[in-house]
Every structure is written in C-alpha cells, then in structure tokens.
PDB file of the backbone (N, CA, C, O) and the ligand in Angstrom, with CONECT records:
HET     ZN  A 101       1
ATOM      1  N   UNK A   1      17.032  -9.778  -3.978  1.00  0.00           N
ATOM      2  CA  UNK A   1      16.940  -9.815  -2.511  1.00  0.00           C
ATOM      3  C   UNK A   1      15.476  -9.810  -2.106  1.00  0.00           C
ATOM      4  O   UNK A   1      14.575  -9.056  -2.474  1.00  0.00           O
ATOM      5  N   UNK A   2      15.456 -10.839  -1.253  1.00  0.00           N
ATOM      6  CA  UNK A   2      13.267 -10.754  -0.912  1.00  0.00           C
ATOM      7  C   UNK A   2      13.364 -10.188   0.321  1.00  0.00           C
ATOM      8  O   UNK A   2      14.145 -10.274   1.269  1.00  0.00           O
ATOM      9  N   UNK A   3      12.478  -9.654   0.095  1.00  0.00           N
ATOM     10  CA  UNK A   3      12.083  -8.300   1.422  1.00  0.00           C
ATOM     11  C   UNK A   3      10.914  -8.716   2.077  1.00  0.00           C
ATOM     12  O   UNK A   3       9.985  -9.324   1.544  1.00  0.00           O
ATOM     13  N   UNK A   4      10.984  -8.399   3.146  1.00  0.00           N
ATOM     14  CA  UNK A   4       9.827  -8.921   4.109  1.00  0.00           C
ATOM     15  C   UNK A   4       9.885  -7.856   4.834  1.00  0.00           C
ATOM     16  O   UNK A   4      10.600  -6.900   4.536  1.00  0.00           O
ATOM     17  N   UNK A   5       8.916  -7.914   6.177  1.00  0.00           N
ATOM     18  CA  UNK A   5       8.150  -7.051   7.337  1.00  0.00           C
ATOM     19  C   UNK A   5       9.781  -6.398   8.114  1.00  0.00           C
ATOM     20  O   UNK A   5       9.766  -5.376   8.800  1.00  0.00           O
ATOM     21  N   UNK A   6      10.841  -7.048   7.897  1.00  0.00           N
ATOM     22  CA  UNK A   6      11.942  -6.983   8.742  1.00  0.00           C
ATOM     23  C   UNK A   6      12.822  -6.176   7.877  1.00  0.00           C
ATOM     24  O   UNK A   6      13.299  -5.238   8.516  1.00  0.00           O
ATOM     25  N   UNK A   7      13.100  -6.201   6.979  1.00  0.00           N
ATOM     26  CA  UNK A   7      14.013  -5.644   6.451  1.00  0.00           C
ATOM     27  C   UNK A   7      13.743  -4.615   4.729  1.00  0.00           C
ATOM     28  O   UNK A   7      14.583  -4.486   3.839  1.00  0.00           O
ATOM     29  N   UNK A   8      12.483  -4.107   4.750  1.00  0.00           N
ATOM     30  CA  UNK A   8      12.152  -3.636   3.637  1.00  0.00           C
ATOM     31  C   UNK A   8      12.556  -1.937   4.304  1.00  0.00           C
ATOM     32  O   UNK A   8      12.885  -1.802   5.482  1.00  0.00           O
ATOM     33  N   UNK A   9      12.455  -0.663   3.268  1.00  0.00           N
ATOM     34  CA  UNK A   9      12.524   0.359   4.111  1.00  0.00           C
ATOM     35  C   UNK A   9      11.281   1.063   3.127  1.00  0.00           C
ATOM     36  O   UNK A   9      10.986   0.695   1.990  1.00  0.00           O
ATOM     37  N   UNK A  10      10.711   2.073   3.833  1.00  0.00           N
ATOM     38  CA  UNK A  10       9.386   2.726   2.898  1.00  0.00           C
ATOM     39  C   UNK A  10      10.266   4.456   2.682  1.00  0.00           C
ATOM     40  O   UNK A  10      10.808   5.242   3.459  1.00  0.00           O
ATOM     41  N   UNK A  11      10.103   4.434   1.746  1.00  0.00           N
ATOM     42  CA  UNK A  11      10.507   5.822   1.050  1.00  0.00           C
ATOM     43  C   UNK A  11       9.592   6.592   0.030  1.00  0.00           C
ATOM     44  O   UNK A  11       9.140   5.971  -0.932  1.00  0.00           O
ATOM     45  N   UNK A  12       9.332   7.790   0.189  1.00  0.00           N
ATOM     46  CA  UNK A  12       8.012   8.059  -0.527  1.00  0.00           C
ATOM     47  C   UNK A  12       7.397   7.129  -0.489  1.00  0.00           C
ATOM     48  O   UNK A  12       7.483   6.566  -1.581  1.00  0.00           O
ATOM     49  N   UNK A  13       6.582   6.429   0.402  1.00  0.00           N
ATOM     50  CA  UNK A  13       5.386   5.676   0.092  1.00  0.00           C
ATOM     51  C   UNK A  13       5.687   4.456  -0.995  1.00  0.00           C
ATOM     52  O   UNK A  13       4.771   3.944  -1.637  1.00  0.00           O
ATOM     53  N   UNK A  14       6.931   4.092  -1.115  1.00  0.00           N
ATOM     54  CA  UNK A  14       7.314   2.537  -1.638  1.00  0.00           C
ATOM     55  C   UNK A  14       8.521   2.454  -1.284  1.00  0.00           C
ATOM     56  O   UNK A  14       9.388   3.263  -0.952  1.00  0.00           O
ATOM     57  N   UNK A  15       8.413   0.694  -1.474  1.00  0.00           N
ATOM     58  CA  UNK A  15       9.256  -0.356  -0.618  1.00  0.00           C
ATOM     59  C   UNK A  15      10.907  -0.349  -1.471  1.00  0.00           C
ATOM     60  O   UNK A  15      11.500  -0.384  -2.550  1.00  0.00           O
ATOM     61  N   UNK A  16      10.962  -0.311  -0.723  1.00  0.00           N
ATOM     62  CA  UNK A  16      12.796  -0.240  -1.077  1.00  0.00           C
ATOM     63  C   UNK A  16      13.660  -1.597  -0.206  1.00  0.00           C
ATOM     64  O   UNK A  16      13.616  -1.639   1.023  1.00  0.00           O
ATOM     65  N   UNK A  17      14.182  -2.320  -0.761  1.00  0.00           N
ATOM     66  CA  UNK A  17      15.703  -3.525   0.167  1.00  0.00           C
ATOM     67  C   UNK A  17      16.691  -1.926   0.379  1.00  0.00           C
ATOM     68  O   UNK A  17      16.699  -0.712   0.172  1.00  0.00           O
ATOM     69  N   UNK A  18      17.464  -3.130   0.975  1.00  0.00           N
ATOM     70  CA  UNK A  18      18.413  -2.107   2.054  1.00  0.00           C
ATOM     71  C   UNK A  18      19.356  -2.055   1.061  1.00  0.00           C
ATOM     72  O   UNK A  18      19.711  -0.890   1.240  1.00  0.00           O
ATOM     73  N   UNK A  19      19.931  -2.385   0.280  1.00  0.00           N
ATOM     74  CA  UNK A  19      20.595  -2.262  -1.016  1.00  0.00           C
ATOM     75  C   UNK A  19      19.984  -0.422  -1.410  1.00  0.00           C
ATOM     76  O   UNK A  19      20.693   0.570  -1.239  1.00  0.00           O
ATOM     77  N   UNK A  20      18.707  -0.401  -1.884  1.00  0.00           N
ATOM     78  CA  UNK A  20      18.170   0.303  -3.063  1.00  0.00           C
ATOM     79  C   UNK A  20      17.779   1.473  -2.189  1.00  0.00           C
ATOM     80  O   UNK A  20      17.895   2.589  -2.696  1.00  0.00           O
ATOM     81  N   UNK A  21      17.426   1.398  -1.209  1.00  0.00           N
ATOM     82  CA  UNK A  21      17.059   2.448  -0.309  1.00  0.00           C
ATOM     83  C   UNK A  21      17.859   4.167  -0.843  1.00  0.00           C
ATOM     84  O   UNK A  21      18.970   3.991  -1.343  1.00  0.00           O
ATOM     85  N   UNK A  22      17.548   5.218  -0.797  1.00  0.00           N
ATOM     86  CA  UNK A  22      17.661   6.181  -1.492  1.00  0.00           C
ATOM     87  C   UNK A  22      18.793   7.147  -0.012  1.00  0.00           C
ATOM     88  O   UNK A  22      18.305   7.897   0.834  1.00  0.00           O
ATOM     89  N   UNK A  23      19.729   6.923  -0.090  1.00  0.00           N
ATOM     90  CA  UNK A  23      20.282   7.313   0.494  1.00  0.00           C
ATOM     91  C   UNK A  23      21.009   9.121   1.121  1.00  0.00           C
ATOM     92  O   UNK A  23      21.870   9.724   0.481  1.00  0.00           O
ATOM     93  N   UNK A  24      20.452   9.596   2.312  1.00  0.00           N
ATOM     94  CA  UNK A  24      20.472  10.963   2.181  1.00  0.00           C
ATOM     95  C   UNK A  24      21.365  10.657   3.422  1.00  0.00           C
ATOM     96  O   UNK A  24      21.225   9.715   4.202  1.00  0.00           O
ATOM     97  N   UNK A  25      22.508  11.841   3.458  1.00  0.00           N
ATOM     98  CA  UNK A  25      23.463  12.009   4.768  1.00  0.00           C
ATOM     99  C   UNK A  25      23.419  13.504   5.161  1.00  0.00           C
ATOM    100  O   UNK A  25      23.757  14.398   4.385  1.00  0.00           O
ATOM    101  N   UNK A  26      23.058  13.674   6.196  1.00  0.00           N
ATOM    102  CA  UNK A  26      23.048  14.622   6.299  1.00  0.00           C
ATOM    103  C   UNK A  26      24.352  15.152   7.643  1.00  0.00           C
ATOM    104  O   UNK A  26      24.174  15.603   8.774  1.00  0.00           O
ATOM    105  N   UNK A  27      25.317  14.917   7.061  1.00  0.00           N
ATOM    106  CA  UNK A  27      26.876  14.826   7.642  1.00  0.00           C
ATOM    107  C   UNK A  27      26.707  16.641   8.098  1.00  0.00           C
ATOM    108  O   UNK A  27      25.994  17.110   8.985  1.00  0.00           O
ATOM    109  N   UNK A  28      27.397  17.190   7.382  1.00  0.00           N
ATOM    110  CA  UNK A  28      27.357  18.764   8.318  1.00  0.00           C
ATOM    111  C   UNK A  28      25.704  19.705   7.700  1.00  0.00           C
ATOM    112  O   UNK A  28      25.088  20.052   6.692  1.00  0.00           O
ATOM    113  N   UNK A  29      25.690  19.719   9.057  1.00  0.00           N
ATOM    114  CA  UNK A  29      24.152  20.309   8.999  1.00  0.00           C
ATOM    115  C   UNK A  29      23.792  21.870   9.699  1.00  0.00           C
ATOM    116  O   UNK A  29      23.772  21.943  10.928  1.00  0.00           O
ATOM    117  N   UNK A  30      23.498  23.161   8.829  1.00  0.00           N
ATOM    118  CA  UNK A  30      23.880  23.889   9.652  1.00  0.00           C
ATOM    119  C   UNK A  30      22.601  24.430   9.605  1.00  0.00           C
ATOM    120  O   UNK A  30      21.724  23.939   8.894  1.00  0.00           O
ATOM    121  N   UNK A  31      22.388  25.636  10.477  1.00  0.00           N
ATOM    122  CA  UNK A  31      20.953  25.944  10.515  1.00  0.00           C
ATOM    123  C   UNK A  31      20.701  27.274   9.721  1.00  0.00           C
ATOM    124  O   UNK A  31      20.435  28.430  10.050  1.00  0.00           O
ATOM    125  N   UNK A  32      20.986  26.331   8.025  1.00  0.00           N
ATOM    126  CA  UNK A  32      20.408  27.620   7.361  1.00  0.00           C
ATOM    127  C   UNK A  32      19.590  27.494   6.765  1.00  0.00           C
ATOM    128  O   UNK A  32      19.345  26.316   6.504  1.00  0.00           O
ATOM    129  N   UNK A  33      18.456  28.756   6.043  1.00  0.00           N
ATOM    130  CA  UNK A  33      17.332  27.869   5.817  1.00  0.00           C
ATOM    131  C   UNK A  33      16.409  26.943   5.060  1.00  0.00           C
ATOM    132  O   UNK A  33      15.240  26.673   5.334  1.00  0.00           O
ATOM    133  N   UNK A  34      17.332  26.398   3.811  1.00  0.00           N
ATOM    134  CA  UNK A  34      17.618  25.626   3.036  1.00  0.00           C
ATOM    135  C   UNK A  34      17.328  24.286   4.035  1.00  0.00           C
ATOM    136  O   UNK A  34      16.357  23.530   4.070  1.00  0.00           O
ATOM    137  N   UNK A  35      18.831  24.314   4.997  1.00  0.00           N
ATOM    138  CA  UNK A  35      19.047  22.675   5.782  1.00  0.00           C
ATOM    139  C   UNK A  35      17.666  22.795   6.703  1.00  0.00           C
ATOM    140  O   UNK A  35      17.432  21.735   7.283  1.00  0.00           O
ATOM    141  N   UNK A  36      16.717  23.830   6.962  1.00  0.00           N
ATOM    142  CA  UNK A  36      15.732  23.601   8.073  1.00  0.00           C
ATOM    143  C   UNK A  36      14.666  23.122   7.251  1.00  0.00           C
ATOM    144  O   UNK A  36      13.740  22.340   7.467  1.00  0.00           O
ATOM    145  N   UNK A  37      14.997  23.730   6.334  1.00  0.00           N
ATOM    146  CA  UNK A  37      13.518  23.001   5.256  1.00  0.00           C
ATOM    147  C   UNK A  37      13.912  21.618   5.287  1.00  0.00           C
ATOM    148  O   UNK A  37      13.387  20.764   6.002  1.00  0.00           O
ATOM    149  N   UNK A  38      15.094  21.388   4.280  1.00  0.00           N
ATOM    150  CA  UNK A  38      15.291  19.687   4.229  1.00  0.00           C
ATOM    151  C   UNK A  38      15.026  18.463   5.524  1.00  0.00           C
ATOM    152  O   UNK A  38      14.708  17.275   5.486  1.00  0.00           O
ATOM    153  N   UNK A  39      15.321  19.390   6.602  1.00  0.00           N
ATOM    154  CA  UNK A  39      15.478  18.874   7.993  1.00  0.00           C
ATOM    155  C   UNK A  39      13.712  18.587   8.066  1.00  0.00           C
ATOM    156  O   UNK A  39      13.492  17.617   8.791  1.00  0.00           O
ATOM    157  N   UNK A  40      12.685  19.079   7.601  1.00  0.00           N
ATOM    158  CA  UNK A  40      11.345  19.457   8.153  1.00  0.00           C
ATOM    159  C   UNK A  40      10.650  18.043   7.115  1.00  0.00           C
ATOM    160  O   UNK A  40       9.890  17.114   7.389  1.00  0.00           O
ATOM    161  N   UNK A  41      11.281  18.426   5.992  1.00  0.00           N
ATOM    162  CA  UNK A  41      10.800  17.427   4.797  1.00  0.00           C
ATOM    163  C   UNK A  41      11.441  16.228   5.073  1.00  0.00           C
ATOM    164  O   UNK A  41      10.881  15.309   4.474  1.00  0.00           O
ATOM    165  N   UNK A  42      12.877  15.676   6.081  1.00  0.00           N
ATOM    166  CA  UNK A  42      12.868  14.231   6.366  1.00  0.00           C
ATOM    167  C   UNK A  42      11.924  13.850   7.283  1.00  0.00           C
ATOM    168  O   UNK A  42      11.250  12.821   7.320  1.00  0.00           O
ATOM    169  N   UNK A  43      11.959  15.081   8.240  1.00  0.00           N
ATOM    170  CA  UNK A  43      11.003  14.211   9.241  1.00  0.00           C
ATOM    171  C   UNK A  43       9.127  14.141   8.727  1.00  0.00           C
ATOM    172  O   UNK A  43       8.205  13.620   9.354  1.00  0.00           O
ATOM    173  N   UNK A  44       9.090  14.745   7.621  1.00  0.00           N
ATOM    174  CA  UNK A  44       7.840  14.210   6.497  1.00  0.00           C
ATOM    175  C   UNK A  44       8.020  12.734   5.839  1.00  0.00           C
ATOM    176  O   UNK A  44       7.141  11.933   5.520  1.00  0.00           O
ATOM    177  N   UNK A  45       8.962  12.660   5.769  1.00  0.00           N
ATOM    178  CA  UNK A  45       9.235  11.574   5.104  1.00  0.00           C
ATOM    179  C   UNK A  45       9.380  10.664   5.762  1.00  0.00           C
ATOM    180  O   UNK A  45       8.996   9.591   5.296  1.00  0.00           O
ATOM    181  N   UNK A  46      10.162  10.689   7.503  1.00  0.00           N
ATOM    182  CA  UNK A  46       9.615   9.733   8.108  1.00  0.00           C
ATOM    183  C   UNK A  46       8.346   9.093   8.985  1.00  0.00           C
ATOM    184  O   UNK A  46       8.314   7.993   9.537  1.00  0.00           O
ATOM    185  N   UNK A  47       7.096  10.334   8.933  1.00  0.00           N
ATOM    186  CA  UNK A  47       6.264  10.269   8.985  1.00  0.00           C
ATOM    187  C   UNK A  47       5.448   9.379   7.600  1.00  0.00           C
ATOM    188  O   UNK A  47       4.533   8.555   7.565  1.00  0.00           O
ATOM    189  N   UNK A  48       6.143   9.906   6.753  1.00  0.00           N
ATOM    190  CA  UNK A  48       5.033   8.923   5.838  1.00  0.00           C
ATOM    191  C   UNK A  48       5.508   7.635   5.679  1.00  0.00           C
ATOM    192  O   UNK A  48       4.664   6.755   5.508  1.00  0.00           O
ATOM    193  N   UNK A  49       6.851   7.289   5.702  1.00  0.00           N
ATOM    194  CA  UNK A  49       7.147   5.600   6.109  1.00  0.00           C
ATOM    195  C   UNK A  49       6.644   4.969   6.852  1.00  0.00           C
ATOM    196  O   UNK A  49       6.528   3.749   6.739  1.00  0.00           O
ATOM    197  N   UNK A  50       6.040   5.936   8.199  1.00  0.00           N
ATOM    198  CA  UNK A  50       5.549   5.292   9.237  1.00  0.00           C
ATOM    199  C   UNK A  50       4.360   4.783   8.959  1.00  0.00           C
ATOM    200  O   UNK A  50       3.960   3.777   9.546  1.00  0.00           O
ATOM    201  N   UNK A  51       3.528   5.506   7.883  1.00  0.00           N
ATOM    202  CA  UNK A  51       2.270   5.335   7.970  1.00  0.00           C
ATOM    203  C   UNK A  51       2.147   4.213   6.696  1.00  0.00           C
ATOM    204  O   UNK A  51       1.175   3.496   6.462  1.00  0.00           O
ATOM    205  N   UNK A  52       3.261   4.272   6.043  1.00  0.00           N
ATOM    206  CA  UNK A  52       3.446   3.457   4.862  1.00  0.00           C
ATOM    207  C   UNK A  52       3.436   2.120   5.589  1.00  0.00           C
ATOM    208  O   UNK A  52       2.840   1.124   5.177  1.00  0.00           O
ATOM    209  N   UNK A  53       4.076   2.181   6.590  1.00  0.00           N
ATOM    210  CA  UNK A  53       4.214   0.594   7.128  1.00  0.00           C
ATOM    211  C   UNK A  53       2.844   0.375   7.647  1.00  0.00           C
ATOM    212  O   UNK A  53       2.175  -0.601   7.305  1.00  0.00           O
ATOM    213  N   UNK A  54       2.440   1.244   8.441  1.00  0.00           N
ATOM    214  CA  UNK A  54       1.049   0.977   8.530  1.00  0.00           C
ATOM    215  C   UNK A  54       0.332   0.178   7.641  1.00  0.00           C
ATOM    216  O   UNK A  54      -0.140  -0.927   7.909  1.00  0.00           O
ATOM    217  N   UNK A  55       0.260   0.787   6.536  1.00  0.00           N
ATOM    218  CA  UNK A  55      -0.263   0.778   5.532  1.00  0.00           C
ATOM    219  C   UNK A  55      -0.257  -1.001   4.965  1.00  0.00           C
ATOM    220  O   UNK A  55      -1.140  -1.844   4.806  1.00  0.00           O
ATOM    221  N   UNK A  56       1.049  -0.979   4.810  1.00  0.00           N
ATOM    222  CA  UNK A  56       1.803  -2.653   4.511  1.00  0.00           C
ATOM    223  C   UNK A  56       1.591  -3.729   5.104  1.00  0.00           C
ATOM    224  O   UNK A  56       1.596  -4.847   4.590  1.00  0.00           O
ATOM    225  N   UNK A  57       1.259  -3.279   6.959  1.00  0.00           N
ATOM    226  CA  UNK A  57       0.975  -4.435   7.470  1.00  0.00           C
ATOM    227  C   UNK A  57      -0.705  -4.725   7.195  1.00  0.00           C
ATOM    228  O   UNK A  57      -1.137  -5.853   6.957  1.00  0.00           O
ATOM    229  N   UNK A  58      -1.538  -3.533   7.271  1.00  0.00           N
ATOM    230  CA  UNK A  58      -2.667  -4.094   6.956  1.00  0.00           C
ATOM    231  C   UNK A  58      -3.232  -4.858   5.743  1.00  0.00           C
ATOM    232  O   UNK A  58      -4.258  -5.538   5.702  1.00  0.00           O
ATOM    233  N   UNK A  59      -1.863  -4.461   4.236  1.00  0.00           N
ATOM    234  CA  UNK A  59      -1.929  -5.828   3.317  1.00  0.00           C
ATOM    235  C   UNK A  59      -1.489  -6.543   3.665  1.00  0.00           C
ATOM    236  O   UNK A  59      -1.966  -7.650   3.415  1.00  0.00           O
ATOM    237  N   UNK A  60      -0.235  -6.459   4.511  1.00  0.00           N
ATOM    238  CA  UNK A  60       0.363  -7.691   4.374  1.00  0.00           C
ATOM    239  C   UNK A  60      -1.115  -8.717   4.800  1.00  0.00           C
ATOM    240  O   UNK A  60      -1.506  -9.594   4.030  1.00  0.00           O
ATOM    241  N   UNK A  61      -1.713  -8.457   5.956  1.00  0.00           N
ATOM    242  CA  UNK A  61      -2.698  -9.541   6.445  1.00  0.00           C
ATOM    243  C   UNK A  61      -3.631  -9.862   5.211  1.00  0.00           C
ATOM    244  O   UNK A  61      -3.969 -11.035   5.053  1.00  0.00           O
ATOM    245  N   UNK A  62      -4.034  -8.972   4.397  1.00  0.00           N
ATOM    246  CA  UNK A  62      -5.187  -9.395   2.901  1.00  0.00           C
ATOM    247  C   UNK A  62      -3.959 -10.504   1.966  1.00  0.00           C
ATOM    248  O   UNK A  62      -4.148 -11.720   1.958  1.00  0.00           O
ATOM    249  N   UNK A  63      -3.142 -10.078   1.471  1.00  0.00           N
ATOM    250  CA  UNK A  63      -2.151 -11.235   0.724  1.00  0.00           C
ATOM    251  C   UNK A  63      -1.055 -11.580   1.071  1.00  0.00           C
ATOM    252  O   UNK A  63      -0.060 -11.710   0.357  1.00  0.00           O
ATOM    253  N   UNK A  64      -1.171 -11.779   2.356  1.00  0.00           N
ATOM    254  CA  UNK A  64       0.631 -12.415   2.718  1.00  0.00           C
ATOM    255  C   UNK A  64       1.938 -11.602   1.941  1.00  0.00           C
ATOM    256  O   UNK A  64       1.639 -10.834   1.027  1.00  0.00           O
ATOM    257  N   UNK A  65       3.064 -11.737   2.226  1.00  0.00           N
ATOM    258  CA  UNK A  65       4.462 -11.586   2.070  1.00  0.00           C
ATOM    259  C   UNK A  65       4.748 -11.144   0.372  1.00  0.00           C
ATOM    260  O   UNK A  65       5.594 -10.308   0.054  1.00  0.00           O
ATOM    261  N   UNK A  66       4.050 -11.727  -0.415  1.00  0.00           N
ATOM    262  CA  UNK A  66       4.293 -11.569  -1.907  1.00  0.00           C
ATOM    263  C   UNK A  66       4.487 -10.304  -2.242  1.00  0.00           C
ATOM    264  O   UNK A  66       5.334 -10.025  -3.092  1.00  0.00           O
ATOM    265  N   UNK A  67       3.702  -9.301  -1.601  1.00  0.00           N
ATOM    266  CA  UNK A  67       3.657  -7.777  -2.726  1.00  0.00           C
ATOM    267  C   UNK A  67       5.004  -7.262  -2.402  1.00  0.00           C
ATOM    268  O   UNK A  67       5.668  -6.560  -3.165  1.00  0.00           O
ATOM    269  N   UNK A  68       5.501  -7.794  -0.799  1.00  0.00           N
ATOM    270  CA  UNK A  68       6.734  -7.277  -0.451  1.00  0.00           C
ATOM    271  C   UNK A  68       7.809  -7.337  -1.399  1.00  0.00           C
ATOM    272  O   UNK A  68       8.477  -6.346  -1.694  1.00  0.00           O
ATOM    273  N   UNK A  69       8.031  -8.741  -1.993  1.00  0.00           N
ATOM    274  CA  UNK A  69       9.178  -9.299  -2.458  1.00  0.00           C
ATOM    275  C   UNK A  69       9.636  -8.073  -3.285  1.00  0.00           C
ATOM    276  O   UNK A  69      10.829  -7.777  -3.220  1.00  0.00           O
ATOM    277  N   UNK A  70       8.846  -7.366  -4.020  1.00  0.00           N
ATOM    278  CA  UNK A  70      10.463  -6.877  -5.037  1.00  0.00           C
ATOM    279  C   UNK A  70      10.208  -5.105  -4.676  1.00  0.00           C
ATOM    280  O   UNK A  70       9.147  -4.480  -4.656  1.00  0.00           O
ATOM    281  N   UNK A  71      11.180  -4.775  -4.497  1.00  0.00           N
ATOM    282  CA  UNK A  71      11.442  -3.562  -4.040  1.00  0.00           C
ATOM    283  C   UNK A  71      11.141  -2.991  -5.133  1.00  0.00           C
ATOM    284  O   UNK A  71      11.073  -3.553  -6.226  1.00  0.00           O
ATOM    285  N   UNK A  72      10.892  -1.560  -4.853  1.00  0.00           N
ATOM    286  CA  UNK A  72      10.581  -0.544  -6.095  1.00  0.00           C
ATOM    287  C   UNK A  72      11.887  -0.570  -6.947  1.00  0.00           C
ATOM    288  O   UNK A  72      11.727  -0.902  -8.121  1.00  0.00           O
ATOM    289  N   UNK A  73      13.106  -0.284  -6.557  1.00  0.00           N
ATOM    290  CA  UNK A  73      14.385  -0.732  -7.734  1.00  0.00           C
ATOM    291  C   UNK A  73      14.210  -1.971  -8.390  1.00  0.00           C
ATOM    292  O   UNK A  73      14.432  -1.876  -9.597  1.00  0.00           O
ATOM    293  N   UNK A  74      13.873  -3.161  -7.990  1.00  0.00           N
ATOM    294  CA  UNK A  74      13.462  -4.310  -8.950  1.00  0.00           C
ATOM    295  C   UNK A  74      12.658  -4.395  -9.566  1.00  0.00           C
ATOM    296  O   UNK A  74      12.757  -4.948 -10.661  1.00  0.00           O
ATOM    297  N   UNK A  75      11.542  -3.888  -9.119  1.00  0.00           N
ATOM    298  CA  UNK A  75      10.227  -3.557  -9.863  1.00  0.00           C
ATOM    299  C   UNK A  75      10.264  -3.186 -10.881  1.00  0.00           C
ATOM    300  O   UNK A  75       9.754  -3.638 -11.907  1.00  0.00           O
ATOM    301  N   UNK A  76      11.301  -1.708 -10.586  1.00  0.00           N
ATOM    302  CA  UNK A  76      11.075  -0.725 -11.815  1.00  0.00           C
ATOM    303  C   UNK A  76       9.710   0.153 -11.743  1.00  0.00           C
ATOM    304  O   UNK A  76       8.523  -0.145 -11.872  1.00  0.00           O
ATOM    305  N   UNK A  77      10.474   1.492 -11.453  1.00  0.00           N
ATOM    306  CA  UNK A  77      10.055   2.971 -11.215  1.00  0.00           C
ATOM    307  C   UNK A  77       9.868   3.678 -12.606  1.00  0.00           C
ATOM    308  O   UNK A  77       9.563   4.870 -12.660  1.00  0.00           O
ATOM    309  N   UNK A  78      10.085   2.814 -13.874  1.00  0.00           N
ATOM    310  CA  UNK A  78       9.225   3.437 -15.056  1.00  0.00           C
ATOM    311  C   UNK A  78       7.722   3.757 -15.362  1.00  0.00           C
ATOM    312  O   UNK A  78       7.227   4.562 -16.151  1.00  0.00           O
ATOM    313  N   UNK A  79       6.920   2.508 -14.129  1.00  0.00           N
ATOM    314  CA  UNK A  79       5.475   2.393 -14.410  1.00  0.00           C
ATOM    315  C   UNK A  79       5.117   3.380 -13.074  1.00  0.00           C
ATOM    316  O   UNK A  79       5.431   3.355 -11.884  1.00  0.00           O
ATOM    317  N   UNK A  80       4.376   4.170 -13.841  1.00  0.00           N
ATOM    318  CA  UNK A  80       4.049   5.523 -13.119  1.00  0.00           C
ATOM    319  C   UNK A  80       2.334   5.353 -12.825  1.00  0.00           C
ATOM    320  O   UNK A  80       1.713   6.251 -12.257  1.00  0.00           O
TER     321      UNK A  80
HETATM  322 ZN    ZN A 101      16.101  -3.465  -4.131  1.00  0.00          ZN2+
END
C-alpha cells in the first residue's frame, strides 16, 4: 500500500498505512490511575505525531513522496 501526505499515520515518530497502524481502544475507560497515565501518554503520542508530521512535510519538500512509500510494517522494524 503507498502512503502519501493523506493517508499515512505517525506513531512513535514513524510512518505507519492505515492497515499497520498500532491500534489502541480505549472502549471502557475509568479514572484509575493506571487509565490517567495511559490517557496522558496518548495525548503524548498525539503530540508527537503532530510534530512528526511536521517533521515529514518539511522532507517531504527536500525529496518528494518516496520516503513515504513504505510504512514502518513494510519496511521492517528489525533495523534499529
Ligand atoms: Zn503498512
């Protein structure tokens, strides 16, 4: 699946398709303080997507669309 500006998602600070995306539900949520932490650390996490995209569009303008294409699951998350 090729990923572009529209449909990639940033998770920890790499690109994920909507397929591979790391999926968290947070269906019953109560306020204990376990779920307030987790609750504190998504909205970290969607802070750093945000900045991840940031991040993406200012390559995207140095090399065009290419680095997008393969999501970190295609890539492969062995090379550390
Ligand atoms: Zn993928």
């Amino acid at each position: 699946m090729a990923l572009n500006m529209n449909n990639y998602k940033g998770y920890e600070k790499k690109p994920y398709c909507n397929a591979h995306y790391p999926k968290q539900s947070f269906t019953t949520v109560a306020d204990t303080p376990e779920n307030l932490r987790l609750k504190q650390q998504s909205e970290l996490q969607s802070q750093q997507a945000a900045s991840f995209r940031g991040s993406m569009n200012k390559y995207d303008r140095l090399v065009g669309q290419e680095q997008i294409e393969a999501c970190t699951k295609h890539y492969g998350v062995s090379k550390q």
